[in-house]
C-alpha positions as CSV (number, residue, x, y, z in Angstrom):
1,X,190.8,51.1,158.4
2,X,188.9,54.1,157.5
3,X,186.9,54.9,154.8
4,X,187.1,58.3,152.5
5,X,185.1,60.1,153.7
6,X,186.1,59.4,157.2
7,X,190.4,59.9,156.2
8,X,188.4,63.6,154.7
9,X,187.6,64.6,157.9
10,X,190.6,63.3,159.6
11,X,192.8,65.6,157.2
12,X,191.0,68.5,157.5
13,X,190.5,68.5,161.0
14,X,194.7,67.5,160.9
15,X,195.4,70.6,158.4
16,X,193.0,73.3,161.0
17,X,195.0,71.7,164.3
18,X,198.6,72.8,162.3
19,X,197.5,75.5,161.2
20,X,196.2,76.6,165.4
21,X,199.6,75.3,166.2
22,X,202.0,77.1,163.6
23,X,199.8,80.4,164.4
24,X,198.8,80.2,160.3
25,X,195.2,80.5,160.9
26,X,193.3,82.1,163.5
27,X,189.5,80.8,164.7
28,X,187.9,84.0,163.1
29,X,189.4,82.8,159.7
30,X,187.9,79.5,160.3
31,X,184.4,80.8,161.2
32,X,184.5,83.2,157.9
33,X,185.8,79.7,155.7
34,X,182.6,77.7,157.4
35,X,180.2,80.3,156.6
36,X,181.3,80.6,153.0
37,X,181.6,76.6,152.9
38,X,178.0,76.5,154.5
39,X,176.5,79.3,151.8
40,X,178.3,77.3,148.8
41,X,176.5,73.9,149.9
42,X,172.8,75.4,150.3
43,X,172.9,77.0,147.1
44,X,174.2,73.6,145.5
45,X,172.0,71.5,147.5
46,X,168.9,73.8,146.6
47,X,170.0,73.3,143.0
48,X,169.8,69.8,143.7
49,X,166.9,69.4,145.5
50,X,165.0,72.0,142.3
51,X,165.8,69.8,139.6
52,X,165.0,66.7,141.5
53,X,161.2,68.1,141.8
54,X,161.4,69.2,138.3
55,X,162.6,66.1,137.0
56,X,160.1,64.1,138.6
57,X,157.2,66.4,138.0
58,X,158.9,65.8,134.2
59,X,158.7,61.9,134.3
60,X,155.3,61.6,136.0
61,X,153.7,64.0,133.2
62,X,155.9,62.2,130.5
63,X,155.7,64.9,128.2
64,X,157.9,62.9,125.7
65,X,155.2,60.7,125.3
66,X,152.7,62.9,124.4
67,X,155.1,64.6,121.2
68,X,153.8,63.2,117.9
69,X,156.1,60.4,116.5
């Protein structure tokens, strides 16, 4: 029994270990995937992490509340 997340990781790690075998991919290629994987995350999570602060600075002002009815 494994959960998602965990059977993710399995598959991937799986798919890298045929492709070493089969000579599809090389290490370099891997390293080059990772770094663009690792570039793609940050910006996401620092989108993420932006609005969060933004969002909250939004409902402890509660500008809504201040707009005439």
């Amino acid at each position: 029994m494994a959960t998602p997340t965990e059977v993710g990781l399995l598959a991937s790690l799986y798919a890298l270990f045929l492709g070493l075998i089969y000579r599809e991919a090389s290490f370099k290629g891997f390293v080059n995937c990772l770094k663009s994987s690792i570039k793609s995350t940050s910006l996401i999570m620092y989108i993420i992490a932006v609005s969060t602060v933004a969002g909250w600075i939004y409902t402890y002002e509660g500008p809504p509340r201040r707009l005439p009815s």
